[in-house]
Structures are given as structure tokens and as C-alpha cells.
PDB file of the backbone (N, CA, C, O) and the ligand in Angstrom, with CONECT records:
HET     ZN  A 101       1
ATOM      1  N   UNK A   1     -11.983 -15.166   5.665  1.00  0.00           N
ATOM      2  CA  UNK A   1     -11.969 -13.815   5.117  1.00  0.00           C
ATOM      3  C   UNK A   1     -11.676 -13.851   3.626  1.00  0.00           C
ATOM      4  O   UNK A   1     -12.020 -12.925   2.892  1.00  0.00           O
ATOM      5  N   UNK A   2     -11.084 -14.847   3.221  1.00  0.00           N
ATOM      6  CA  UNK A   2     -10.279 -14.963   1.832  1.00  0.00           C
ATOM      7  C   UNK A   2     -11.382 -15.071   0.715  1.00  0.00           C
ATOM      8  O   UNK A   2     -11.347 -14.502  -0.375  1.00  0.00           O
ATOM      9  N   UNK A   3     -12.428 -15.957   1.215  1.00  0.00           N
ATOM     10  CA  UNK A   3     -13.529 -16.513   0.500  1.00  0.00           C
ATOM     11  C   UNK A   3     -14.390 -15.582   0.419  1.00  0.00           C
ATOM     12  O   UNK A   3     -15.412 -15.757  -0.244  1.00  0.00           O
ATOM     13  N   UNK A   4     -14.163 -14.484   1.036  1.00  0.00           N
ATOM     14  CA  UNK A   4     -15.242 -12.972   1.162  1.00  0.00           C
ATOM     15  C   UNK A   4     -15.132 -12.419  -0.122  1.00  0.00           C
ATOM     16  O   UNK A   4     -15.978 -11.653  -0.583  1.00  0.00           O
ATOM     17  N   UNK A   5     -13.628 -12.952  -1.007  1.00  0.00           N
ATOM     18  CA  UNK A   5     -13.229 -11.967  -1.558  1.00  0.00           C
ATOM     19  C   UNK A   5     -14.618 -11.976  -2.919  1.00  0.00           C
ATOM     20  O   UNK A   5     -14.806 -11.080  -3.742  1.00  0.00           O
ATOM     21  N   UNK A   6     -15.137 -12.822  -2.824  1.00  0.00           N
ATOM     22  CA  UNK A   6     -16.399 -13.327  -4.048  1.00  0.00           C
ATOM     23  C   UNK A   6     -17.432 -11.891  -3.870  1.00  0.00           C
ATOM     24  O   UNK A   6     -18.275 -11.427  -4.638  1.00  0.00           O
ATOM     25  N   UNK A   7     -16.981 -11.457  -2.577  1.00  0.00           N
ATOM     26  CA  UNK A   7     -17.973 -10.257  -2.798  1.00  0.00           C
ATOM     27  C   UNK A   7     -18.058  -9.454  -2.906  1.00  0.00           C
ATOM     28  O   UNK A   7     -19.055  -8.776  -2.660  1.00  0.00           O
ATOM     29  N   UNK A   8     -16.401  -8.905  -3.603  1.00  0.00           N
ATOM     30  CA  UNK A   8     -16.063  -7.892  -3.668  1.00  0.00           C
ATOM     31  C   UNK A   8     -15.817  -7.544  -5.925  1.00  0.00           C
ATOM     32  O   UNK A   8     -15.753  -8.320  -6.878  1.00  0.00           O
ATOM     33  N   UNK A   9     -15.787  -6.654  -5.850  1.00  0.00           N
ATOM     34  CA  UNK A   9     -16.085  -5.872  -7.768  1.00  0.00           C
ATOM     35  C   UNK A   9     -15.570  -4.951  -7.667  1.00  0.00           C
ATOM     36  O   UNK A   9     -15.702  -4.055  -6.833  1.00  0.00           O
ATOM     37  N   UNK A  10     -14.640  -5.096  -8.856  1.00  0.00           N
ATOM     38  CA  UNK A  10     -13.902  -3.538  -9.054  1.00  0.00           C
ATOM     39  C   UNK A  10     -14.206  -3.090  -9.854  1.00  0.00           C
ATOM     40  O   UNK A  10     -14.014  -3.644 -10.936  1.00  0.00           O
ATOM     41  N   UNK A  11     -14.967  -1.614  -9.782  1.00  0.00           N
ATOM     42  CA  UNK A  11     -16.204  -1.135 -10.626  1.00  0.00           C
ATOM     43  C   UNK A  11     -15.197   0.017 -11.643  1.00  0.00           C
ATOM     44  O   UNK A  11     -15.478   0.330 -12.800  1.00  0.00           O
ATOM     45  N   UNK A  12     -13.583   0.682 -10.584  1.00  0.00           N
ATOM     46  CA  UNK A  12     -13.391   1.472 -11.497  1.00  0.00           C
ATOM     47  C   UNK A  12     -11.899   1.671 -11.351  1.00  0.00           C
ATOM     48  O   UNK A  12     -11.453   1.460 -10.223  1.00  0.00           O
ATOM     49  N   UNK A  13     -11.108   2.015 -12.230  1.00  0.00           N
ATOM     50  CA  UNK A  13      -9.642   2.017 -12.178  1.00  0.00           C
ATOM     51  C   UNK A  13      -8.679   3.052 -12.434  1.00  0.00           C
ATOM     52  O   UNK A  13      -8.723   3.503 -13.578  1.00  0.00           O
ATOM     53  N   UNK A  14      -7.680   3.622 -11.534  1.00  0.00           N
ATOM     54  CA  UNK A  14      -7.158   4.318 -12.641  1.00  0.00           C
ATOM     55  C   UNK A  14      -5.434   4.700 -11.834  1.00  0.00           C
ATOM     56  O   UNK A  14      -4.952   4.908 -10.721  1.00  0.00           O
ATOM     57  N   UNK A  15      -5.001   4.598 -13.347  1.00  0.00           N
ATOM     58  CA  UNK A  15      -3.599   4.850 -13.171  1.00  0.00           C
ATOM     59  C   UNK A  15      -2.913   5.545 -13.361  1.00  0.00           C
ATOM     60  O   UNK A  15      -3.115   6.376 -14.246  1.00  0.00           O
ATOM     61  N   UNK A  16      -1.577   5.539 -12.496  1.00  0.00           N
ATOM     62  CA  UNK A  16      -0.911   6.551 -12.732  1.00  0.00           C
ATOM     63  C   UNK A  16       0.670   5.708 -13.104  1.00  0.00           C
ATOM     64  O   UNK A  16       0.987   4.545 -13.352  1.00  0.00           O
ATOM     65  N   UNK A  17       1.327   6.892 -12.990  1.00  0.00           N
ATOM     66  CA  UNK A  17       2.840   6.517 -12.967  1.00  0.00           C
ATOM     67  C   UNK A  17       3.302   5.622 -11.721  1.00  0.00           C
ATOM     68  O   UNK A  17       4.184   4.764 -11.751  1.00  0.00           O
ATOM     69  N   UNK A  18       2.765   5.883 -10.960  1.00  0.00           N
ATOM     70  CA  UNK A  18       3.353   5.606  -9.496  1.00  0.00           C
ATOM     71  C   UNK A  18       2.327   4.603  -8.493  1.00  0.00           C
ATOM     72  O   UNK A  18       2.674   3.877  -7.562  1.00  0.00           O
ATOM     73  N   UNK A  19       1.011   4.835  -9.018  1.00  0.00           N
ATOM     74  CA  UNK A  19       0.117   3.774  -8.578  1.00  0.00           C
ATOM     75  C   UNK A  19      -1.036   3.530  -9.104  1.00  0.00           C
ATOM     76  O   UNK A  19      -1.609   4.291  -9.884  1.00  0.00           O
ATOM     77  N   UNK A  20      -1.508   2.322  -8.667  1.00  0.00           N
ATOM     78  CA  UNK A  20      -3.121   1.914  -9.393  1.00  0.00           C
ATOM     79  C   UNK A  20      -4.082   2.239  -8.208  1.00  0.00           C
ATOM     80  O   UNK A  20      -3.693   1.835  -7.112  1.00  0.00           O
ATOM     81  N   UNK A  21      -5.114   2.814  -8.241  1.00  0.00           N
ATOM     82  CA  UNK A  21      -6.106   3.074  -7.513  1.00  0.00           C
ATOM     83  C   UNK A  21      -7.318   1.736  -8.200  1.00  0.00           C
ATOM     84  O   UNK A  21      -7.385   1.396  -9.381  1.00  0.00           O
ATOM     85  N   UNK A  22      -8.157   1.191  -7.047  1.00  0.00           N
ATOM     86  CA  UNK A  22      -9.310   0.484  -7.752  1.00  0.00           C
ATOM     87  C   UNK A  22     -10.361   1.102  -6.641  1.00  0.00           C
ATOM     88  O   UNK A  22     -10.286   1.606  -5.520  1.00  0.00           O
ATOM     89  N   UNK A  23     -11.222   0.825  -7.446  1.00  0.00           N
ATOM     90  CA  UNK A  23     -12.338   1.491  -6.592  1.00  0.00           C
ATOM     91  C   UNK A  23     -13.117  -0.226  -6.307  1.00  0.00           C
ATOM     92  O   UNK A  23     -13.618  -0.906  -7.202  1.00  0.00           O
ATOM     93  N   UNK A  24     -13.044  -0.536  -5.134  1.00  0.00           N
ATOM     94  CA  UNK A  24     -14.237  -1.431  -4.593  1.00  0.00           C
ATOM     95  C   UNK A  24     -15.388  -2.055  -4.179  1.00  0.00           C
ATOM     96  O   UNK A  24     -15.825  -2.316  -3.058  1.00  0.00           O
ATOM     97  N   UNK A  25     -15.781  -2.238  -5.238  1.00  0.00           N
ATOM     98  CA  UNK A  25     -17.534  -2.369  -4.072  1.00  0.00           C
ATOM     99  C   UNK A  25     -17.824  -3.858  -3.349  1.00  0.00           C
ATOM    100  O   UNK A  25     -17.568  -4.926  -3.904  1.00  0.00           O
ATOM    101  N   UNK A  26     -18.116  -3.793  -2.676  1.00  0.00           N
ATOM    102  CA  UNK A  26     -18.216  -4.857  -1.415  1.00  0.00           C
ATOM    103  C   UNK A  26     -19.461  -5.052  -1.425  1.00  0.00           C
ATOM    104  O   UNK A  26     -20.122  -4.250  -0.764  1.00  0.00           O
ATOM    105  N   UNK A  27     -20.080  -5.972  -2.036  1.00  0.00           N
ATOM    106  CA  UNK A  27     -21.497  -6.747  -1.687  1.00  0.00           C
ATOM    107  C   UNK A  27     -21.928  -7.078  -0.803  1.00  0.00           C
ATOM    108  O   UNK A  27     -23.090  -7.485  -0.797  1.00  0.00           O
ATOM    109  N   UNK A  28     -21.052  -7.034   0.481  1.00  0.00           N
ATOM    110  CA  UNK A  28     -21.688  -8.044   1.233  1.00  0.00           C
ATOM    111  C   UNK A  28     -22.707  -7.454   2.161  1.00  0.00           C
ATOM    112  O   UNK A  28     -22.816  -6.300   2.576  1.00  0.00           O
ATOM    113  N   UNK A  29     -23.536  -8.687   2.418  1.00  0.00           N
ATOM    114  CA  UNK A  29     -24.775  -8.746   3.245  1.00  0.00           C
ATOM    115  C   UNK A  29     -24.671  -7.887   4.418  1.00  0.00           C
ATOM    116  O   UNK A  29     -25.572  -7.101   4.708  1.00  0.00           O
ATOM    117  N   UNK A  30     -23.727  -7.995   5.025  1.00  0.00           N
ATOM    118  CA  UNK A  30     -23.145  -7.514   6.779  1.00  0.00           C
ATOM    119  C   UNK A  30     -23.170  -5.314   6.039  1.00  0.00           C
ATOM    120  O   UNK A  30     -22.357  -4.689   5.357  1.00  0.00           O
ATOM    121  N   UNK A  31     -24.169  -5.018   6.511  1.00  0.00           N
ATOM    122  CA  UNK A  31     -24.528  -3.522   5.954  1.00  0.00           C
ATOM    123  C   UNK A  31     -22.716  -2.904   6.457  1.00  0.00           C
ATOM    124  O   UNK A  31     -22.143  -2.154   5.667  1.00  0.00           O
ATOM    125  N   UNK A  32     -22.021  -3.310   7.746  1.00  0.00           N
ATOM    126  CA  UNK A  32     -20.472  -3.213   8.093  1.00  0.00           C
ATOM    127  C   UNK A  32     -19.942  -2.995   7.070  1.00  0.00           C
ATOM    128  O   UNK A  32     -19.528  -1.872   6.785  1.00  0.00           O
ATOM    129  N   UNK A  33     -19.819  -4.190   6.162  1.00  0.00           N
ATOM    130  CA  UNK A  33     -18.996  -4.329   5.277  1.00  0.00           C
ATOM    131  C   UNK A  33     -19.286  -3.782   3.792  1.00  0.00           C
ATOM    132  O   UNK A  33     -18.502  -3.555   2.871  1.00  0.00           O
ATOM    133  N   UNK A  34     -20.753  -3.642   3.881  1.00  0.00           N
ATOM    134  CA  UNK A  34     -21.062  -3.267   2.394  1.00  0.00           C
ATOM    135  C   UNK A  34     -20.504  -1.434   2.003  1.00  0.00           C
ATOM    136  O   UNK A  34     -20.470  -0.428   2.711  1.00  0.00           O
ATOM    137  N   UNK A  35     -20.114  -1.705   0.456  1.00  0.00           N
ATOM    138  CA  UNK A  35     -20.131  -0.012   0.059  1.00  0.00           C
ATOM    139  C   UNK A  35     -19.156  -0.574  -0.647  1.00  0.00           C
ATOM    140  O   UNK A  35     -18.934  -1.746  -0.950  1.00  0.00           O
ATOM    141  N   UNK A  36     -18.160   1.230  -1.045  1.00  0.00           N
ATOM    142  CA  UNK A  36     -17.490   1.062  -2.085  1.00  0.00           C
ATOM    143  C   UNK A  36     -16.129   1.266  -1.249  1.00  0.00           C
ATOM    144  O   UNK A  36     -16.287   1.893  -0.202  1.00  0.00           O
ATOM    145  N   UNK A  37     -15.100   0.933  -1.476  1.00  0.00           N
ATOM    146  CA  UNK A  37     -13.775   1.415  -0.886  1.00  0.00           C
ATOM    147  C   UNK A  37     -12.729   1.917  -1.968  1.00  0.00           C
ATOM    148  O   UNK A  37     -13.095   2.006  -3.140  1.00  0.00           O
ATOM    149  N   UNK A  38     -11.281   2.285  -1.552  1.00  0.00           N
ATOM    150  CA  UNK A  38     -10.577   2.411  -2.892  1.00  0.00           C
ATOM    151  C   UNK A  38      -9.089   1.527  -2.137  1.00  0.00           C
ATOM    152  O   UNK A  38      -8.546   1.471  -1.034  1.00  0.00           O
ATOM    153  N   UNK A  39      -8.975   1.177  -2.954  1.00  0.00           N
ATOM    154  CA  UNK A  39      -7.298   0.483  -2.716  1.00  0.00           C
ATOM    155  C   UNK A  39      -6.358   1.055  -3.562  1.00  0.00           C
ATOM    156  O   UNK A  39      -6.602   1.281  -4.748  1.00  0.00           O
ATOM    157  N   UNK A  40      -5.147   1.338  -2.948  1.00  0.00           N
ATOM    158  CA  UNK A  40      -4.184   2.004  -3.588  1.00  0.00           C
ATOM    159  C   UNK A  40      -2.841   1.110  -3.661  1.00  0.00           C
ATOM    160  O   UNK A  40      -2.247   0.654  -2.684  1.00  0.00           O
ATOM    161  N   UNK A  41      -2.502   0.959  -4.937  1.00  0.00           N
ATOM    162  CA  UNK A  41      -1.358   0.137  -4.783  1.00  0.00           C
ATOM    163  C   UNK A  41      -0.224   0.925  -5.207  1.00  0.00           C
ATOM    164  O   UNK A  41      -0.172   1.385  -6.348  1.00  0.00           O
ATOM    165  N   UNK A  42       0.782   1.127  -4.261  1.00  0.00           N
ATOM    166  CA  UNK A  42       2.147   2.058  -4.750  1.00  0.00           C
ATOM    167  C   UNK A  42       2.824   0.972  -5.503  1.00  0.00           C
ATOM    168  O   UNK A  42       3.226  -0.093  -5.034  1.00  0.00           O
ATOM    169  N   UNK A  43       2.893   1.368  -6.695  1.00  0.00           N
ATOM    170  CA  UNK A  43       4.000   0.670  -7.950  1.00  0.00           C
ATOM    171  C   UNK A  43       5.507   0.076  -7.390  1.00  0.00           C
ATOM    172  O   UNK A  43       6.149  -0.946  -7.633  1.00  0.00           O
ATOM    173  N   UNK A  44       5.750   1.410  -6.406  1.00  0.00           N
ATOM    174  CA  UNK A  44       7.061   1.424  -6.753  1.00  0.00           C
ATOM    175  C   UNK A  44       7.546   0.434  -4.914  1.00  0.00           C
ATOM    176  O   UNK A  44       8.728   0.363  -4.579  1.00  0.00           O
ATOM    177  N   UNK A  45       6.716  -0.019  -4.258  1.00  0.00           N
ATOM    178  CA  UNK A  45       7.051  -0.404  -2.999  1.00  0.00           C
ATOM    179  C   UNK A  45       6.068  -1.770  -3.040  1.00  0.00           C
ATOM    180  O   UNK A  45       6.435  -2.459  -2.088  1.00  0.00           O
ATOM    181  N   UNK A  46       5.415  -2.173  -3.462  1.00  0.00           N
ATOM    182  CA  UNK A  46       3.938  -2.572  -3.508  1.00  0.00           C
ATOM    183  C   UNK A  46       3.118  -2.523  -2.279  1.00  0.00           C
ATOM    184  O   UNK A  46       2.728  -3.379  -1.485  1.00  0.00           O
ATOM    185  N   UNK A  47       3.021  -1.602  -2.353  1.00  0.00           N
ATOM    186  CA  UNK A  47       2.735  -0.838  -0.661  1.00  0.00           C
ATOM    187  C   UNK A  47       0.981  -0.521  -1.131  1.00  0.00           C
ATOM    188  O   UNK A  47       0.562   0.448  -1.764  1.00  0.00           O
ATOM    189  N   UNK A  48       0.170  -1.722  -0.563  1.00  0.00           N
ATOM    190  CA  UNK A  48      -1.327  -1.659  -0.318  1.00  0.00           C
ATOM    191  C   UNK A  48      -2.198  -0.532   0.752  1.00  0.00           C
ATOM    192  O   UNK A  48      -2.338  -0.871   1.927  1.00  0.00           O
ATOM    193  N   UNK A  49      -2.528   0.247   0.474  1.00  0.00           N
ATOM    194  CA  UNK A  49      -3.794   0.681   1.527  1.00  0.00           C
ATOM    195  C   UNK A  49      -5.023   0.915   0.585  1.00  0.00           C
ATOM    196  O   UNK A  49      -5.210   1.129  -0.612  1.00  0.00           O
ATOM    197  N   UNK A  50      -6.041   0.712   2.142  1.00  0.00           N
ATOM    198  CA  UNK A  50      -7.549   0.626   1.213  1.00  0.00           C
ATOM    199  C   UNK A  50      -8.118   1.665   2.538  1.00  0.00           C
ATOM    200  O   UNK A  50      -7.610   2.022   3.600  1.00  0.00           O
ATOM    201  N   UNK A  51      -9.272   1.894   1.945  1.00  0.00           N
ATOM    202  CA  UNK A  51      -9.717   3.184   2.345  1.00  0.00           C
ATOM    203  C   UNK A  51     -11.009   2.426   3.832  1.00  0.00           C
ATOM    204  O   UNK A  51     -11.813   2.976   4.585  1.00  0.00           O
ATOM    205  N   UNK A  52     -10.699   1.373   3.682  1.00  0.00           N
ATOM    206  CA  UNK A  52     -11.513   0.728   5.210  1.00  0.00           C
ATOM    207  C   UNK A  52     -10.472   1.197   6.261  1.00  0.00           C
ATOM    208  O   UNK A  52     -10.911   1.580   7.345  1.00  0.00           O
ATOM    209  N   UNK A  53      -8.847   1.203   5.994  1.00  0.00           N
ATOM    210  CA  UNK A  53      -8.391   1.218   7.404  1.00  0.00           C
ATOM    211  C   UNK A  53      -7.912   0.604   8.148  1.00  0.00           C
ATOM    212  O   UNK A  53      -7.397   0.882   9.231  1.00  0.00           O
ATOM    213  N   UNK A  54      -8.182  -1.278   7.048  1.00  0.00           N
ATOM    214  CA  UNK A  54      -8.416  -2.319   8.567  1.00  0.00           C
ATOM    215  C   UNK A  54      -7.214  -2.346   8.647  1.00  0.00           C
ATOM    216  O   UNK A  54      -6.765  -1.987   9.736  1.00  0.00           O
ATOM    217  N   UNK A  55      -6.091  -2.814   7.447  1.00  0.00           N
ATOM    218  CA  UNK A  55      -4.708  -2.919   8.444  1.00  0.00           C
ATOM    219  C   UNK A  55      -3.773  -1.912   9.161  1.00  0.00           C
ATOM    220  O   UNK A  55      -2.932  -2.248   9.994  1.00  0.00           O
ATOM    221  N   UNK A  56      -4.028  -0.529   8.715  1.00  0.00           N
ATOM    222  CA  UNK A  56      -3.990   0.430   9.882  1.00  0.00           C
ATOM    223  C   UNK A  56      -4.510  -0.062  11.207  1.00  0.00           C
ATOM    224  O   UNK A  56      -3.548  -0.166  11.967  1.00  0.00           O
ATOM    225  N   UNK A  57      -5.770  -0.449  11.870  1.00  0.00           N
ATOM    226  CA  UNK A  57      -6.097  -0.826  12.655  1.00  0.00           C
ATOM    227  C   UNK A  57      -5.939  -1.939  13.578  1.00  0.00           C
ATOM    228  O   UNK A  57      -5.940  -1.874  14.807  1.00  0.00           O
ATOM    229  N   UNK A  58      -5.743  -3.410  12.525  1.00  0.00           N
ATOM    230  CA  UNK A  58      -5.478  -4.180  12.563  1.00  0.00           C
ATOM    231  C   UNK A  58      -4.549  -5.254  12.525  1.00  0.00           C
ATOM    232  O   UNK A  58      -4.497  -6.316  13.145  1.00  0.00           O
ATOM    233  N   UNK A  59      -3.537  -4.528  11.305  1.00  0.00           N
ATOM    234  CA  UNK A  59      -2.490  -5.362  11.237  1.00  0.00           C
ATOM    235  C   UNK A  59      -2.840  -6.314  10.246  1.00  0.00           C
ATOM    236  O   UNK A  59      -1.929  -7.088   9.950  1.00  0.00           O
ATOM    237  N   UNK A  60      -3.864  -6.454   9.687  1.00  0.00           N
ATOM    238  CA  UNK A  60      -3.893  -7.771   8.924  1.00  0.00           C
ATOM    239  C   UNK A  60      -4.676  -6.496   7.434  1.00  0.00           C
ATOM    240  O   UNK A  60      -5.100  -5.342   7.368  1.00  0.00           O
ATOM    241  N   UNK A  61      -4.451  -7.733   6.465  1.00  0.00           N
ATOM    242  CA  UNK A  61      -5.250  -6.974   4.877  1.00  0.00           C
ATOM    243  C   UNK A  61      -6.443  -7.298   5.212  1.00  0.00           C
ATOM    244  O   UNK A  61      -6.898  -8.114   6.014  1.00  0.00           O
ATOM    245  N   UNK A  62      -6.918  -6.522   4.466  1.00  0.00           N
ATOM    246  CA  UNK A  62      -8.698  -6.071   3.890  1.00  0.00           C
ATOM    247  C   UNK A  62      -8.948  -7.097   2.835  1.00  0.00           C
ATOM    248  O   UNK A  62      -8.123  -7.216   1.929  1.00  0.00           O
ATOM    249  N   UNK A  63     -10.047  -7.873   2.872  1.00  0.00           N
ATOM    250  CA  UNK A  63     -10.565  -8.248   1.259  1.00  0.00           C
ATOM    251  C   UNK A  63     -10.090  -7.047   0.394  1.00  0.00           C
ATOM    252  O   UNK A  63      -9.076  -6.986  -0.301  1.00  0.00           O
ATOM    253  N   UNK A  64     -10.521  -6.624   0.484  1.00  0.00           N
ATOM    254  CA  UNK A  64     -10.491  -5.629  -0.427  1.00  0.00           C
ATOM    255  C   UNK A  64      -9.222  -5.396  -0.918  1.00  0.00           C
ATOM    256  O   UNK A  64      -9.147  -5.031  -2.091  1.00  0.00           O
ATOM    257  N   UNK A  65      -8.041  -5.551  -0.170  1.00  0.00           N
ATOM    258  CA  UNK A  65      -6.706  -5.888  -0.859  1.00  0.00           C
ATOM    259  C   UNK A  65      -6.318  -6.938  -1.530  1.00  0.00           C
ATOM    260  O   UNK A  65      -5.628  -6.873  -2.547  1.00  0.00           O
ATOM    261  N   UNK A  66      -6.812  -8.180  -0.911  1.00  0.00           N
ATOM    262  CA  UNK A  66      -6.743  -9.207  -1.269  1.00  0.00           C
ATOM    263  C   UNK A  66      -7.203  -9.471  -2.828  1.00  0.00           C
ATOM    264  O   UNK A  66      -6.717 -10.244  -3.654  1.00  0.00           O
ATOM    265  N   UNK A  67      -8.296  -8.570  -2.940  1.00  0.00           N
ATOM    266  CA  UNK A  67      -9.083  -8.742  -4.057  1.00  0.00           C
ATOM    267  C   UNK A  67      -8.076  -8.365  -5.469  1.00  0.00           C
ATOM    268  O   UNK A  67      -7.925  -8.775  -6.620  1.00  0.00           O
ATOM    269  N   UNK A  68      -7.420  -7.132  -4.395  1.00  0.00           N
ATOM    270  CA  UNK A  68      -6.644  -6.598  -5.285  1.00  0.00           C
ATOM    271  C   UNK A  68      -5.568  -7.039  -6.198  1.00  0.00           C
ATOM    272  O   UNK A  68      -5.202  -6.819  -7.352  1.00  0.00           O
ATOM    273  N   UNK A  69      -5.095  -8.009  -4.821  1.00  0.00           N
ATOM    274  CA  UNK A  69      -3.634  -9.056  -4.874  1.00  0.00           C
ATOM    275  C   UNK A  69      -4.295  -9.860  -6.084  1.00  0.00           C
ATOM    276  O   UNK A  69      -3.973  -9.515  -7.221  1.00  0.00           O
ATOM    277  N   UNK A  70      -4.981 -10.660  -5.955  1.00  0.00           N
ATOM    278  CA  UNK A  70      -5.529 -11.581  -6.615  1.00  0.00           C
ATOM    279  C   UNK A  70      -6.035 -10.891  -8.234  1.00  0.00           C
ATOM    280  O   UNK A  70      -6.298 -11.630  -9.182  1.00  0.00           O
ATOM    281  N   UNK A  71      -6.082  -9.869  -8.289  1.00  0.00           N
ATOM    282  CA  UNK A  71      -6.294  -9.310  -9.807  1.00  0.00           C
ATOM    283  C   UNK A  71      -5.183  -9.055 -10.645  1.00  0.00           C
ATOM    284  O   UNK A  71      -4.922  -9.261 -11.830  1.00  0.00           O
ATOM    285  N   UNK A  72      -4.456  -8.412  -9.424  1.00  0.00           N
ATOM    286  CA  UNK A  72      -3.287  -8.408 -10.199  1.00  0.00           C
ATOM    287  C   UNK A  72      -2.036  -9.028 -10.266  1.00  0.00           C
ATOM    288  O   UNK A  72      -1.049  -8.371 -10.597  1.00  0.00           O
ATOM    289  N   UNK A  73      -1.940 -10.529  -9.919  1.00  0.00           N
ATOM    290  CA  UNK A  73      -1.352 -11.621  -9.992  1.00  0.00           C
ATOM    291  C   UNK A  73      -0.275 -10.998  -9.132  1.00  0.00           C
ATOM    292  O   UNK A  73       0.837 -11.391  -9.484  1.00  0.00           O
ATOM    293  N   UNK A  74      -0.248 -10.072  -8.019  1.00  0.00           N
ATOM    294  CA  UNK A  74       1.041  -9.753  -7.253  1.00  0.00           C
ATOM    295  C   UNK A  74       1.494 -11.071  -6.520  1.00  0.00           C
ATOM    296  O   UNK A  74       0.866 -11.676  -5.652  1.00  0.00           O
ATOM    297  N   UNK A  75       2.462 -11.316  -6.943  1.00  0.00           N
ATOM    298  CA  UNK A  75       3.182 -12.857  -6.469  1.00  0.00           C
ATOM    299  C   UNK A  75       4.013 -12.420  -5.429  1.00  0.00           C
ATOM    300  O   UNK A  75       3.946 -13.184  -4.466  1.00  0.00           O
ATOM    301  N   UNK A  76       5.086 -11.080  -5.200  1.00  0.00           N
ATOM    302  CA  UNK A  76       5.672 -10.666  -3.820  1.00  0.00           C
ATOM    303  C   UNK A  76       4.434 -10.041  -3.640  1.00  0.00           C
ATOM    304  O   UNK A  76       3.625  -9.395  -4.307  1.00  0.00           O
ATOM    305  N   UNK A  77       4.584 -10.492  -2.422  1.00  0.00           N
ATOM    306  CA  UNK A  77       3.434 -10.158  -1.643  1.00  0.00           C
ATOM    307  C   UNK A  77       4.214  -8.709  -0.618  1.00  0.00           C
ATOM    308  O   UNK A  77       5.311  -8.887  -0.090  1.00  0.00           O
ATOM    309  N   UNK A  78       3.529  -7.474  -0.485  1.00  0.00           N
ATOM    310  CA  UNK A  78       4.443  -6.280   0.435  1.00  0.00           C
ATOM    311  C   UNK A  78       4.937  -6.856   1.720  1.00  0.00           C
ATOM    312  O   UNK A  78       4.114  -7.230   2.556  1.00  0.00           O
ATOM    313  N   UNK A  79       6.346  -6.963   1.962  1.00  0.00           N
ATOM    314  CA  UNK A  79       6.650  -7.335   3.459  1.00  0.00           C
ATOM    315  C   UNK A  79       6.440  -7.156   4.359  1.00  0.00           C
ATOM    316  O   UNK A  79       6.603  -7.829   5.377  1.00  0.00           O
ATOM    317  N   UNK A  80       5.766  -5.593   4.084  1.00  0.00           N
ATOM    318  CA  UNK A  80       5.407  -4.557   5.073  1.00  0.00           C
ATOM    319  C   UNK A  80       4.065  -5.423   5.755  1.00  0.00           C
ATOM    320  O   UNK A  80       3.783  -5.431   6.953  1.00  0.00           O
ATOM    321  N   UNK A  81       3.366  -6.102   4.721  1.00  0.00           N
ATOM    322  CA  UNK A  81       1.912  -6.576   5.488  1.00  0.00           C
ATOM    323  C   UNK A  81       1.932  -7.772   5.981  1.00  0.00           C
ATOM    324  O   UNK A  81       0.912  -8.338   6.373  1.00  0.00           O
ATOM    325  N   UNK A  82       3.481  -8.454   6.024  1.00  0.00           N
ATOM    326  CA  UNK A  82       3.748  -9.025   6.942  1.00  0.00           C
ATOM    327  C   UNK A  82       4.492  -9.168   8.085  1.00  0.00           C
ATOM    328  O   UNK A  82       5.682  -8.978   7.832  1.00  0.00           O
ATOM    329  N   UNK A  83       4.263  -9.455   9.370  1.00  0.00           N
ATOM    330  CA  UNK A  83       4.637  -9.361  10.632  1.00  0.00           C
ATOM    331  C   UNK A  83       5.032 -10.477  11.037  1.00  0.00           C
ATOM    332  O   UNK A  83       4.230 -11.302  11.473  1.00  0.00           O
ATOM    333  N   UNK A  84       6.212 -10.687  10.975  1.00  0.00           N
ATOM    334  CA  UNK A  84       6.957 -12.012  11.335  1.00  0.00           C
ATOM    335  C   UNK A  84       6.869 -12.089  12.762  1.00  0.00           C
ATOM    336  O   UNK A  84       6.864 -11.102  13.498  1.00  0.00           O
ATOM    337  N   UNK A  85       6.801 -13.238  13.124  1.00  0.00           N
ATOM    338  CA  UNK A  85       7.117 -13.199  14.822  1.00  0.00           C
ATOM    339  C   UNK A  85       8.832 -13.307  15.364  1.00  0.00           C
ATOM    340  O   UNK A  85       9.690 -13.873  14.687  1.00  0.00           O
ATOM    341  N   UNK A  86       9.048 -12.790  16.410  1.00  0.00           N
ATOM    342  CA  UNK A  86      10.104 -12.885  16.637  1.00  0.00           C
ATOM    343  C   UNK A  86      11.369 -11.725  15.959  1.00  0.00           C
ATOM    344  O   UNK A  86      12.558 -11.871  16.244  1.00  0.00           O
TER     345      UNK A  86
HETATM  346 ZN    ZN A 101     -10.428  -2.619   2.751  1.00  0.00          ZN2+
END
């Protein structure tokens, strides 16, 4: 999934006090996956959601977060999007 992230472009940005919105576009081939999404990063929690849903659904990040992580050198990663066992 990580290596997906090559197919993802952040076409548009914008900030606030409290969070960065990116707007996503997703290249990929799989018509599923293709389009634009938005990821929202809360400043103040680093609290990720993207407008796919998946870890609402899923439990796990979106490229599309990832993409996000990876742009913006977030080194804590949100705890929240991780699920320890036990
Ligand atoms: Zn997503």
C-alpha cells in the first residue's frame, strides 16, 4: 500500500490555524481508487482523516494519509492510528 503512495499529488492546500487540508488526487489505474480526496490534518492532535473513509472503516491509513505523513515529515506518528494489541 505504501508504494501506492507514487500515485498520489497534492494538487491543492490550505491552511488554517488549527489544520492543513490537502486536496488529493490519486492516479491510480484501479477506477476504485482513482479521483481526488481531501486529508485533514488537526494541528493541534495530529489527528488524520481523509475523505475515502478507509480508516473509519478499516482501522488502518489511506495512502492518501500516508502521502500526507510523508510531506510533511510528521515523525509522531497520531496514536490514535495506532492499535496496539493487547
Ligand atoms: Zn484516503
Amino acid at each position: 500500500m505504501i508504494a501506492s503512495i507514487s500515485s498520489c499529488m497534492s494538487i491543492k492546500l490550505e491552511e488554517t490555524e488549527e489544520m492543513s487540508t490537502f486536496t488529493i488526487k490519486d492516479t491510480d489505474k484501479n477506477p476504485k481508487h482513482h479521483g481526488q480526496f481531501q486529508v485533514s490534518l488537526f494541528k493541534s492532535d495530529s489527528k488524520l482523516l481523509c475523505s475515502c473513509c478507509r480508516f473509519e472503516l478499516s482501522g488502518q491509513l489511506c495512502r492518501h494519509c500516508f502521502y500526507v505523513l510523508r510531506m510533511e515529515s510528521v515523525e509522531i506518528y497520531p496514536k490514535a492510528m495506532y492499535q496496539q494489541d493487547g
